[in-house]
ZAKOL-10988 format. One record per residue (C-alpha): residue number from 1; residue in three letters; x, y, z. Coordinates in steps of 0.2 Angstrom, whole numbers, plus 5000, padded with zeros to 4 digits. Layout:
REM ZAKOL-10988
> pos, code, x, y, z
> NUM, ALA, X, Y, Z
...
END
This chain:
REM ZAKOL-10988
> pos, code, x, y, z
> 1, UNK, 5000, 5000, 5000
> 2, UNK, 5006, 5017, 4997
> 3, UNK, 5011, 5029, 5013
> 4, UNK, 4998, 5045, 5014
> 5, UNK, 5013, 5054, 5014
> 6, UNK, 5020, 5048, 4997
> 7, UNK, 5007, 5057, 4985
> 8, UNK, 5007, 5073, 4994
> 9, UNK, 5027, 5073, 4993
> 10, UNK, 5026, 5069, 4973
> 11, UNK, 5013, 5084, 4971
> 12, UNK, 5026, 5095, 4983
> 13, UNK, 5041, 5089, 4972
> 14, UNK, 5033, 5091, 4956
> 15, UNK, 5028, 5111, 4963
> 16, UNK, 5045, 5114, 4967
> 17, UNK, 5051, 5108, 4950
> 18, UNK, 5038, 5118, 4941
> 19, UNK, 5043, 5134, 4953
> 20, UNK, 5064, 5129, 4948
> 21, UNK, 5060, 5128, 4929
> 22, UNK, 5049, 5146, 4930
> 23, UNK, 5063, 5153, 4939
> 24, UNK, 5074, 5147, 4925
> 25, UNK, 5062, 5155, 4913
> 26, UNK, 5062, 5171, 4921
> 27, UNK, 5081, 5172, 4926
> 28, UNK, 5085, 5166, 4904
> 29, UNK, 5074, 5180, 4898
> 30, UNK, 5080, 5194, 4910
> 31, UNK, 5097, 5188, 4903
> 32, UNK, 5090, 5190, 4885
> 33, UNK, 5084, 5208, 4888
> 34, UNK, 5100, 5211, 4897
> 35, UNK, 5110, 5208, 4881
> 36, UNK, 5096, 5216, 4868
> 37, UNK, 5100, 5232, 4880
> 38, UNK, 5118, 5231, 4879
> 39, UNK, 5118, 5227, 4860
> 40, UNK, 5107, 5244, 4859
> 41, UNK, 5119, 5253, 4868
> 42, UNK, 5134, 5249, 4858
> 43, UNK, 5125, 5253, 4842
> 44, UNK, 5121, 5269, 4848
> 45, UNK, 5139, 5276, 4856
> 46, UNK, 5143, 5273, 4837
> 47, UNK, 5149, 5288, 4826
> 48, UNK, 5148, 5291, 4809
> 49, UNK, 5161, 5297, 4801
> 50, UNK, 5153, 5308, 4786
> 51, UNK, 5167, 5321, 4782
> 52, UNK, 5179, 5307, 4777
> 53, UNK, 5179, 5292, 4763
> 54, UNK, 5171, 5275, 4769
> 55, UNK, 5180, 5266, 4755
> 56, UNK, 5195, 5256, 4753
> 57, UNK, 5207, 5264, 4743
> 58, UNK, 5222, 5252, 4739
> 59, UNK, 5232, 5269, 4732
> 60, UNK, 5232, 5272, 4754
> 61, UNK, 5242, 5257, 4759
> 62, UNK, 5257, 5260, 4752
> 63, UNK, 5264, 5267, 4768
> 64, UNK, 5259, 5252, 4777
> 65, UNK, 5272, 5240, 4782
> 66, UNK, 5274, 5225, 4768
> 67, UNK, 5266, 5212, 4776
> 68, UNK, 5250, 5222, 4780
> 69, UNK, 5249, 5231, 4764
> 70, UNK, 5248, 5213, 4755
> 71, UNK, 5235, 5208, 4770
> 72, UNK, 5224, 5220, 4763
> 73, UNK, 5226, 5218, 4745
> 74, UNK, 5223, 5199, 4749
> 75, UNK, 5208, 5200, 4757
> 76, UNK, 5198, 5218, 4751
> 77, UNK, 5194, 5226, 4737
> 78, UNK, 5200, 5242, 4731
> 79, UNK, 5184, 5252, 4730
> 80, UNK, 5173, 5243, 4744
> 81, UNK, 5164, 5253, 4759
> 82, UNK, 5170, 5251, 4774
> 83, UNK, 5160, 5241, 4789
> 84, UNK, 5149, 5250, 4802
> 85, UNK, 5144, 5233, 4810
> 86, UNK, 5145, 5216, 4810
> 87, UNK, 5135, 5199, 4816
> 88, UNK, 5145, 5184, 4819
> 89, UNK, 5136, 5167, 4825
> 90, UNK, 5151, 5153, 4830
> 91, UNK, 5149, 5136, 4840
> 92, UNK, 5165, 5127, 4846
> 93, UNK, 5173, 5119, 4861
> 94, UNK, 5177, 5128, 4877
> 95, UNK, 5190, 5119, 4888
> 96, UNK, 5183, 5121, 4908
> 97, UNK, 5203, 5119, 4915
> 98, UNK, 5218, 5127, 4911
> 99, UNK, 5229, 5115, 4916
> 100, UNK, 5220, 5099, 4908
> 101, UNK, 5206, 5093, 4897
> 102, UNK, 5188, 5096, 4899
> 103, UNK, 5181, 5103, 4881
> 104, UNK, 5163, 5108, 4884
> 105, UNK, 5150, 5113, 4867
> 106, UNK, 5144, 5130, 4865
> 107, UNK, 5137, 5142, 4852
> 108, UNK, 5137, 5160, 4854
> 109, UNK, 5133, 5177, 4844
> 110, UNK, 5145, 5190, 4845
> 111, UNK, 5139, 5211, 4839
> 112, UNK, 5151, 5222, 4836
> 113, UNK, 5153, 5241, 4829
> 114, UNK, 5168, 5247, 4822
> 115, UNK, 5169, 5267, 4826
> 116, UNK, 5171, 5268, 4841
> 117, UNK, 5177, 5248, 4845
> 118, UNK, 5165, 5239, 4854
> 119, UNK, 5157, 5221, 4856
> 120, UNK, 5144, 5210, 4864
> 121, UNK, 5148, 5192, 4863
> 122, UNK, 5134, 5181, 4871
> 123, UNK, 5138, 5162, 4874
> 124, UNK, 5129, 5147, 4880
> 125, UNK, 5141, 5133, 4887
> 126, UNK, 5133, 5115, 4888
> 127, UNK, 5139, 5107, 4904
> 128, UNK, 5128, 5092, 4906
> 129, UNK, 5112, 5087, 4894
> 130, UNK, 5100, 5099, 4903
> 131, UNK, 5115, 5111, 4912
> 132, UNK, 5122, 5129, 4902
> 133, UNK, 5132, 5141, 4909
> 134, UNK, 5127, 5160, 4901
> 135, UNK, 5141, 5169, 4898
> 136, UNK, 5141, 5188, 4891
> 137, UNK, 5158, 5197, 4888
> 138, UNK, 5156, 5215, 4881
> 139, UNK, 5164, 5230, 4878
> 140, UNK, 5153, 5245, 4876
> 141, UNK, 5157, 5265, 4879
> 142, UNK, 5175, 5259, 4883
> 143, UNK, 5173, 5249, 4897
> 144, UNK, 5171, 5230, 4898
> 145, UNK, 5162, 5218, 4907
> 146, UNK, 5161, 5199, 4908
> 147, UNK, 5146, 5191, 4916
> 148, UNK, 5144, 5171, 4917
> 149, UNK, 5130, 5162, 4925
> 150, UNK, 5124, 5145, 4929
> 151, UNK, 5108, 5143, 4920
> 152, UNK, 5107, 5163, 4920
> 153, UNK, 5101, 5160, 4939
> 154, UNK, 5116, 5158, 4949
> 155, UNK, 5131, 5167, 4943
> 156, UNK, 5149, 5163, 4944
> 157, UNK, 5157, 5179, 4937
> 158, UNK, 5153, 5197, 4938
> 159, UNK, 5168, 5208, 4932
> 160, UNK, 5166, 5225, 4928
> 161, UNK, 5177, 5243, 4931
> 162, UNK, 5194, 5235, 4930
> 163, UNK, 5207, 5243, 4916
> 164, UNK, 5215, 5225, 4916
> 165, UNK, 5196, 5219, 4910
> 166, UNK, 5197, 5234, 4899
> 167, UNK, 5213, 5234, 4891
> 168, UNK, 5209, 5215, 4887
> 169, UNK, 5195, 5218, 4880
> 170, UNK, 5202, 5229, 4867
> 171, UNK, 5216, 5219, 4863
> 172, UNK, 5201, 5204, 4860
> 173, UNK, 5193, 5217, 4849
> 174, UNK, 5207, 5220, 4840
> 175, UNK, 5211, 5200, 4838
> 176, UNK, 5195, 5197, 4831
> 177, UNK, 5194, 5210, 4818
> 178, UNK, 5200, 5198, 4807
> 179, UNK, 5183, 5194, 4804
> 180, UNK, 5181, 5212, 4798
> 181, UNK, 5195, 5215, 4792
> 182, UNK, 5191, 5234, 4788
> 183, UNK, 5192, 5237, 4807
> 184, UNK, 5210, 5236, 4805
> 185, UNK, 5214, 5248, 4790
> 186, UNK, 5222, 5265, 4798
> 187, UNK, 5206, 5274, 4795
> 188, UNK, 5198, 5266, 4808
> 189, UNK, 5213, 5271, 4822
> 190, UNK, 5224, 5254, 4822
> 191, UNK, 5242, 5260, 4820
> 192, UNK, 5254, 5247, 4811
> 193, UNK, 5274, 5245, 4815
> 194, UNK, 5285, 5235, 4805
> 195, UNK, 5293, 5219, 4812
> 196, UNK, 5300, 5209, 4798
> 197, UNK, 5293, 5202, 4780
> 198, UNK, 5279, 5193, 4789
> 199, UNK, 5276, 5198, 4804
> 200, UNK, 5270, 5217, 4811
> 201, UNK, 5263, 5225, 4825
> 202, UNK, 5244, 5234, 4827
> 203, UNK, 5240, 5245, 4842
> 204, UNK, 5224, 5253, 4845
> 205, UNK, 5220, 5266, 4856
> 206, UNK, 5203, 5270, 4864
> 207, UNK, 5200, 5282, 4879
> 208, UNK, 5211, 5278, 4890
> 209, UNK, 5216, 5259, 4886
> 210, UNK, 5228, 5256, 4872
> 211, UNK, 5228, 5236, 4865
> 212, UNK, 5244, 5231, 4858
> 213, UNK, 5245, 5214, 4846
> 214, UNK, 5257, 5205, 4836
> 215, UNK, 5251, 5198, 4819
> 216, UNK, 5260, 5184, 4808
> 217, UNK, 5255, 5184, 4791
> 218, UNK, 5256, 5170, 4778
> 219, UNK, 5264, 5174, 4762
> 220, UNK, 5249, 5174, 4752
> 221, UNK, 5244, 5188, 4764
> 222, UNK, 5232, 5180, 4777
> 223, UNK, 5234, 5184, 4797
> 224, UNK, 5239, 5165, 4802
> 225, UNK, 5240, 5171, 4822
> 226, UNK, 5238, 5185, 4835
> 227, UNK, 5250, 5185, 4851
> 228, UNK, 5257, 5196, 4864
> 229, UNK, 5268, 5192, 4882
> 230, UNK, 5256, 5203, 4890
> 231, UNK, 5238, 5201, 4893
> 232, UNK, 5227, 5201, 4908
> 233, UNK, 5223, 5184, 4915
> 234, UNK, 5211, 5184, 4931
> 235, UNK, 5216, 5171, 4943
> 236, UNK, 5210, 5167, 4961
> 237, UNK, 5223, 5178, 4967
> 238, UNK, 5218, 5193, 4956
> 239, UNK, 5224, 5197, 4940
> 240, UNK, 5240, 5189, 4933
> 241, UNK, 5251, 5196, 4915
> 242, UNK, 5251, 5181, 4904
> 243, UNK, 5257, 5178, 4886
> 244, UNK, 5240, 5173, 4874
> 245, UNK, 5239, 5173, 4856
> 246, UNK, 5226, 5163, 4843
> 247, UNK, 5230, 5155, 4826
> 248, UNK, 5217, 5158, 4811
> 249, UNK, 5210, 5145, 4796
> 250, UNK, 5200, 5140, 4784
> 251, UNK, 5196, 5157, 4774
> 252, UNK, 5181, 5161, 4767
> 253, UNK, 5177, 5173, 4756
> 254, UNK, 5161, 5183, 4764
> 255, UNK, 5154, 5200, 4755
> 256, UNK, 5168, 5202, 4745
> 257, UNK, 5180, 5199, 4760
> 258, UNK, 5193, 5185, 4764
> 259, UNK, 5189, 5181, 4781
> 260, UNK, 5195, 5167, 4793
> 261, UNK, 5181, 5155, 4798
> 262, UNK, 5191, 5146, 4810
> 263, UNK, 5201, 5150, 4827
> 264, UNK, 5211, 5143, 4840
> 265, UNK, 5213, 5154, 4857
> 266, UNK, 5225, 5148, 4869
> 267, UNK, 5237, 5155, 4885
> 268, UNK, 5256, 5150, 4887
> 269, UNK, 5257, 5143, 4904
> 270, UNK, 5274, 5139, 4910
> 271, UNK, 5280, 5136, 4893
> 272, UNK, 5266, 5125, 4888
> 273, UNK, 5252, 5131, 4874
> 274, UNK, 5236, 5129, 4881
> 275, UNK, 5220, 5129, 4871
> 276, UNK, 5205, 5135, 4880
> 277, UNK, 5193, 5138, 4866
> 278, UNK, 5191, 5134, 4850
> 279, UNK, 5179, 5145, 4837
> 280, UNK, 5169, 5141, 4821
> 281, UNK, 5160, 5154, 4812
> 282, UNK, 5141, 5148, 4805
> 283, UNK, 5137, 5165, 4799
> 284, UNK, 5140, 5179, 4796
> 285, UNK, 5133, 5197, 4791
> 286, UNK, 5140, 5214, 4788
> 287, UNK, 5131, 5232, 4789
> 288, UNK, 5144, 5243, 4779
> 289, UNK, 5147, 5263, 4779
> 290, UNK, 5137, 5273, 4765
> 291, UNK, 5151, 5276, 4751
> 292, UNK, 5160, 5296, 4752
> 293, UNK, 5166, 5305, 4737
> 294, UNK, 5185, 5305, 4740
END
């Protein structure tokens, strides 16, 4: 015979899984008009730029150092508009432990405007069948913020007002405007050093924070890889310099544009090269500047 107890306890169960999953609802759509709000905010602190050309004009890169000239020429076209703003929808792998293996699915779309530099990257990452962490990094009126939470109800990260979170963010920006690759043309601010035939450095300066990259170009003229000895790592004991880089594949033309569809992140950790996330793009779009008479 069944206790007296036992179906009162299912139906008390049962409320609290009902209450857990409307909490979960409430908590996921907060988090969705959280992002909408941020992705508003970044397109409206961005300025357009009408008393200047909004075209590429190959003529212009002569002064660039070799390796950067041929980058351009290899992946634009003389003649095309610039990009205001772009869309990029990626899955991959995120590995959960610096130290070790524990690659974890996700999906994530990423908004960014070009003048001033600025991003929303929103990621789902699939720990167990029915089990994501939210995560949201941004960069929006020159500050950045990272947000991470499990299920968007308990959260596990909350950074924001640091420079270090800042100045990372920028230099993540900058690493990634190879998927735009008019971001990194001199009219947009990035400032390009010679190092040798294949190989130059990029820095970009916003406000206060100033990102600094190192790029290494194929012969072709493709960016194979980003790096730099110093970027901002947050560890238990605070923030930490480390040296981090990514590597770039599998180009696509997009628009007109010769654009990387494939990325590999990683930090170096005492010597050792340490993946911690891998990125595929599944689409892409582009909002591009009106053309300016020269």
């Amino acid at each position: 015979m069944m206790p007296r107890w036992l179906p009162f306890a299912a139906s008390a169960l049962g409320a609290a899984a009902l209450a857990t999953v409307g909490l979960i609802g409430v908590a996921m759509r907060r988090w969705q008009l959280e992002t909408e709000h941020l992705v508003k905010r970044l397109a409206l602190t961005s300025e357009p730029e009408l008393d200047r050309a909004q075209t590429v004009s190959f003529e212009a890169l002569a002064s660039l150092p070799p390796p950067v000239e041929r980058y351009f020429r290899s992946v634009l076209r003389d003649g095309q508009p610039f990009i205001r703003a772009a869309r990029i929808v990626q899955a991959g792998q995120f590995n959960m432990k610096m130290d070790g293996n524990d690659w974890r699915p996700y999906q994530a779309t990423q908004f960014y405007h070009l003048s001033p530099p600025g991003y929303v990257w929103d990621a789902r990452v699939r720990l167990a069948p029915i089990l994501d962490v939210l995560v949201r990094d941004a960069y929006v009126a020159r500050h950045a913020t990272m947000r991470g939470a499990l299920m968007a109800v308990v959260a596990v990260v909350n950074e924001h007002d640091r420079p270090e979170l800042d100045e990372g963010a920028l230099q993540r920006y900058l690493a990634e405007a190879a998927m735009f690759p008019t971001a990194l043309l001199p009219e947009r601010g990035v400032v390009w050093s010679p190092i040798d035939e294949n190989h130059a450095t990029a820095s970009l300066t916003d406000g206060a924070t100033t990102a600094c990259l190192d790029f290494a170009f194929a012969a072709t003229g493709e960016i194979l890889g980003v790096s730099t000895a110093r970027r901002w790592r947050a560890e238990k004991s605070g923030y930490v310099i480390g040296a981090w880089g990514g590597r770039y594949g599998r180009y696509e033309v997009r628009n007109g544009m010769r654009v990387p569809s494939e990325a590999d992140v990683y930090w170096n950790v005492d010597g050792r090269r340490c993946s911690y996330i891998t990125i595929r793009v599944t689409d892409a779009s582009f909002e591009f500047e009106p053309a300016v008479s020269r």
